[in-house]
LOPALUM-829472 format. One record per residue (C-alpha): residue in one letter; x, z, y. Coordinates in steps of 0.5 Angstrom, whole numbers. Layout:
<marpas>
A,X,Z,Y;
...
</marpas>
This chain:
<marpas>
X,45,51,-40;
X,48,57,-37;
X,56,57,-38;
X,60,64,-36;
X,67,66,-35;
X,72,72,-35;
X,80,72,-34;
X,84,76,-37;
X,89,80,-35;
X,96,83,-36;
X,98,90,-34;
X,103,92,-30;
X,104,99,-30;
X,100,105,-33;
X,98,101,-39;
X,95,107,-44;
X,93,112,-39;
X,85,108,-39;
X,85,111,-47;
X,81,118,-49;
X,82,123,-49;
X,89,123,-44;
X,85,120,-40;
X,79,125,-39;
X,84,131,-40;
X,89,129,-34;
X,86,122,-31;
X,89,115,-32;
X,92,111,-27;
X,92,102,-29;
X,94,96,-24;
X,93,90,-27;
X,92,84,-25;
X,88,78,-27;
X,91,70,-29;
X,89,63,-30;
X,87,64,-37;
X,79,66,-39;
X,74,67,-44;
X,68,63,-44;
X,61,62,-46;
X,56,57,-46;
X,49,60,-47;
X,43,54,-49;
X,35,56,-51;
X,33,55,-57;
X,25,53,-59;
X,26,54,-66;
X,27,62,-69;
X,34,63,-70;
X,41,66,-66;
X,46,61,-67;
X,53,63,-66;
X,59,59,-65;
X,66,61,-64;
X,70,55,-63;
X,78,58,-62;
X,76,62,-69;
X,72,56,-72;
X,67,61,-75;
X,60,60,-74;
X,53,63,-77;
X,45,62,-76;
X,41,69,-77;
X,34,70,-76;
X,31,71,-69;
X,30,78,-69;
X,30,85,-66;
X,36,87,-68;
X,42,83,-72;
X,46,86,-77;
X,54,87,-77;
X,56,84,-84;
X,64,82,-82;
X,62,76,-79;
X,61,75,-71;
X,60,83,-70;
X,62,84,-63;
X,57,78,-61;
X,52,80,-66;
X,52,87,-62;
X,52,84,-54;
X,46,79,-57;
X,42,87,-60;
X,45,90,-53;
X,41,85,-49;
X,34,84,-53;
X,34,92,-53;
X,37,93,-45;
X,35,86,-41;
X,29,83,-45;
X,24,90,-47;
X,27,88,-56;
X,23,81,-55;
X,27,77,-60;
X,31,72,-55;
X,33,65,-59;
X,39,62,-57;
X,45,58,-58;
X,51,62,-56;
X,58,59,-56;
X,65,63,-54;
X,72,61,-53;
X,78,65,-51;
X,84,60,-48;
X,90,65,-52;
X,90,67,-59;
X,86,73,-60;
X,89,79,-61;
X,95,77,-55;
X,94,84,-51;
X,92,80,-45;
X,85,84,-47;
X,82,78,-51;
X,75,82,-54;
X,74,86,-48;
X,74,79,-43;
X,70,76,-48;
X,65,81,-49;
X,65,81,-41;
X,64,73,-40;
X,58,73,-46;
X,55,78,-42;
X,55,75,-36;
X,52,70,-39;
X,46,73,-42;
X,44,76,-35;
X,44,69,-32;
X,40,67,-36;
X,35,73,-36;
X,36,74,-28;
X,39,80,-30;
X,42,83,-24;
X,49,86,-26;
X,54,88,-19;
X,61,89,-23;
X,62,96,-24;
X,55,95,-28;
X,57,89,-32;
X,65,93,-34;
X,61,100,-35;
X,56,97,-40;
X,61,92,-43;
X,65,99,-45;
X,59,100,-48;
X,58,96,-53;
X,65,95,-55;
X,67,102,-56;
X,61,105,-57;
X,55,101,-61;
X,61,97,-64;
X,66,102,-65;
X,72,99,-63;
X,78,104,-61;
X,81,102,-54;
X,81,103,-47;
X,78,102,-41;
X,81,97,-35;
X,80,91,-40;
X,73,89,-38;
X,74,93,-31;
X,80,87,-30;
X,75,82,-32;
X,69,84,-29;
X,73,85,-21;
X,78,80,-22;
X,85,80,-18;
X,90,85,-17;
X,87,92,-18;
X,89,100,-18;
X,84,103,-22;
X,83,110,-24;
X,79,114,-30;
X,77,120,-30;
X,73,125,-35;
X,65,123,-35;
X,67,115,-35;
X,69,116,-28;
X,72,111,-26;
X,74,108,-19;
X,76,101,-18;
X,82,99,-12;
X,83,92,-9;
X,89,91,-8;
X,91,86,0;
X,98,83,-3;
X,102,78,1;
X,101,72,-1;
X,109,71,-1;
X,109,76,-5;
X,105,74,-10;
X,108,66,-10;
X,114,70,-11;
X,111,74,-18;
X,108,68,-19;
X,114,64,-19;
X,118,69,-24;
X,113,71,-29;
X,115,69,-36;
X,109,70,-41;
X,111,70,-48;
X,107,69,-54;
X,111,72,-60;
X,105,73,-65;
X,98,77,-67;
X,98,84,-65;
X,95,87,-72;
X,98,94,-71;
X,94,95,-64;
X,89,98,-66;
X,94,103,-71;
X,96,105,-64;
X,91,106,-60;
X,89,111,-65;
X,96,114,-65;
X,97,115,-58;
X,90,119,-58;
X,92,123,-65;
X,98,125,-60;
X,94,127,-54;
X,89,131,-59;
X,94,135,-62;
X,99,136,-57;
X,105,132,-58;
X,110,134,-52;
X,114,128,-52;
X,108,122,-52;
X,103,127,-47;
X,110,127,-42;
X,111,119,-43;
X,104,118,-42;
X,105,123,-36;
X,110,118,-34;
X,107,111,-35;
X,102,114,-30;
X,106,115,-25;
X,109,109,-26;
X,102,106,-23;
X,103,108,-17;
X,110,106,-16;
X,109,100,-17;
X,103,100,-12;
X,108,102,-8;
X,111,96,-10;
X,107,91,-9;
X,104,93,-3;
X,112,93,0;
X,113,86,-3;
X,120,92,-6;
X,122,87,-11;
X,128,91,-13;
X,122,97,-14;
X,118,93,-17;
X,123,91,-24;
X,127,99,-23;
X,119,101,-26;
X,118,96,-31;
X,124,98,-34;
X,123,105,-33;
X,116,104,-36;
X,119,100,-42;
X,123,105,-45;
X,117,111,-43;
X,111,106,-47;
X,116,106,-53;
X,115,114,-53;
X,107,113,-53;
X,107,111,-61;
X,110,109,-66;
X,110,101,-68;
X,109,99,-61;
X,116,96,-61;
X,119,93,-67;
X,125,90,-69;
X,123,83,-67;
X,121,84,-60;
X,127,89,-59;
X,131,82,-61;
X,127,78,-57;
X,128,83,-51;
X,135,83,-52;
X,135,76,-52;
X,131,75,-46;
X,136,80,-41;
X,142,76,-44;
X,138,70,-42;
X,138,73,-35;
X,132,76,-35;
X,131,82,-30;
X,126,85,-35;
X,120,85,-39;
X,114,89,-42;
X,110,89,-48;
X,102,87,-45;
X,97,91,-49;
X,97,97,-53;
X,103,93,-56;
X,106,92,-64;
X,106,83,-63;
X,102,79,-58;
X,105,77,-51;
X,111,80,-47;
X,112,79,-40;
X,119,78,-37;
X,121,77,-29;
X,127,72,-28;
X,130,69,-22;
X,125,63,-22;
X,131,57,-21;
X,132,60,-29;
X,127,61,-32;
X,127,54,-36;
X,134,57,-39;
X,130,64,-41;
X,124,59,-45;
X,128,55,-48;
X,131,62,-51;
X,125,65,-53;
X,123,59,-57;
X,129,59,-61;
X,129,66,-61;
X,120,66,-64;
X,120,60,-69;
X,112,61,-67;
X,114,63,-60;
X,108,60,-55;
X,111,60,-48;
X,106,61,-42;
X,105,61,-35;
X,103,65,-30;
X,97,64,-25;
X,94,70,-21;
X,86,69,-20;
X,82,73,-15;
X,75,72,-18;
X,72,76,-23;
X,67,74,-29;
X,63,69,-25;
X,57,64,-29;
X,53,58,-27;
X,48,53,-29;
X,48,46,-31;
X,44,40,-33;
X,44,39,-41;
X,50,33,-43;
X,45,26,-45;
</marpas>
């Protein structure tokens, strides 16, 4: 058996600069940083021709015939297009025949980059299995590929960069799917005390997320003053935050996740409603000392700072502010995707 994981990832400055055409136009600049939640994957050869799918956080499942290339039909698809993508890139299009399990630790749809953390773990998967060498800007670059384009999906590019490197990161994209990945050297004093004051909130599905993301290119394409300038904005944002990080300048680091805040909500309608407006407003009455959407926004999990010694009374009022609010913590990991082998369970 050959298992695989990813970790997801929050953003915390420059989120929707990775998105074309703003990023091929002017360059997009991202930090993020990965957390202790993953996706998984669990390959195990198959003797008999089939391809069988599993997705244990969805409860879906399908066997298909073990065949050159799988047909998308609405079930399973974006699993149906890393498998086509391995038998024709890793395995000269020789049908494989698998059993392929997945499972995310967060509802999907969160804006912790789910799909992409997904696709990255799967196909980390398969490479193990084949002794297919893949270093991390591969595994990203060809994980990009088969999600936005042989799979069609709208978003951007830091989420499969995140998973594949791990740890906090400083990323810069470019035209020509130039893209340049940063680590980042943070005190570990500095990232206990982030740690200690981070608050992740789950307040729903994302649905509009894809909306979105294609809002803010039309907005680029047709030349909109306000939403290219926030855009500009947000990407400087990234770079402050660096600078914060880097300096352990906490005061900095909450003026930018304000500042951002209000510039993201200039990027596209929808990307804040009235709900997460109230739960936002709750939050600083709670006294938290800011927060921001993770993702392209519209619902799925919110990021809030707040002195530590009071972040138990900050989650107890986002949980009776969202009836069907999740409260997360928040670990940072070092690691990117990673896959091992082990011996099949008696």
């Amino acid at each position: 058996m050959i298992r695989s994981r990813a970790p997801l990832r929050i953003g915390l400055a420059g989120g929707g600069t990775d998105v074309s055409p703003y990023c091929d136009q002017f360059g997009g600049a991202i930090l993020n940083a990965t957390i202790g939640h993953y996706a998984y994957a669990s390959i195990e050869p198959l003797h008999e021709r089939v391809v069988r799918f599993v997705s244990c956080d969805q409860n879906q499942s399908g066997e298909y015939e073990s065949v050159p290339t799988l047909e998308p039909d609405g079930s399973l698809d974006l699993l149906k297009f890393v498998h086509n993508h391995v038998v024709r890139e890793f395995n000269e299009s020789r049908p494989l025949h698998v059993q392929l399990m997945t499972r995310l630790d967060v509802p999907s749809g969160s804006g912790l980059g789910g799909s992409s953390t997904l696709v990255v773990a799967v196909l980390k998967a398969y490479a193990e299995w084949l002794n297919f060498p893949l270093d991390d800007y591969e595994l990203a670059r060809r994980a990009h590929k088969i999600e936005r384009e042989e799979a069609g999906l709208h978003g951007g590019r830091q989420d499969q960069y995140a998973a594949a490197f791990g740890g906090f990161n400083f990323m810069e994209f470019g035209g020509n799917g130039r893209v340049l990945v940063n680590p980042l050297r943070i005190r570990e004093s500095v990232v206990s005390e982030l740690e200690a004051s981070i608050l992740l909130f789950y307040t729903g599905d994302s649905r509009a997320s894809a909306a979105i993301i294609e809002e803010q290119a039309q907005n680029v394409q047709q030349e909109k003053h306000d939403a290219v300038e926030a855009m500009h904005q947000i990407k400087q944002e990234a770079l402050r935050m660096k600078e914060a990080l880097l300096r352990g300048d906490f005061r900095l680091l909450h003026e930018v996740l304000r500042s951002s805040w209000e510039a993201k909500k200039r990027m596209a309608s929808n990307i804040v409603n009235e709900k997460i407006e109230d739960i936002y407003a709750r939050a600083l009455e709670a006294g938290a000392y800011c927060a921001r959407i993770s993702g392209a926004g519209g619902g799925g999990f919110m990021i809030f700072l707040a002195d530590p010694m009071r972040k138990l009374r900050l989650a107890e009022v986002l949980r009776r502010s969202e009836d069907s609010g999740i409260v997360y913590g928040c670990h940072f990991t070092s690691v990117g995707a990673q896959a091992w082998r082990v011996g099949k369970p008696a």
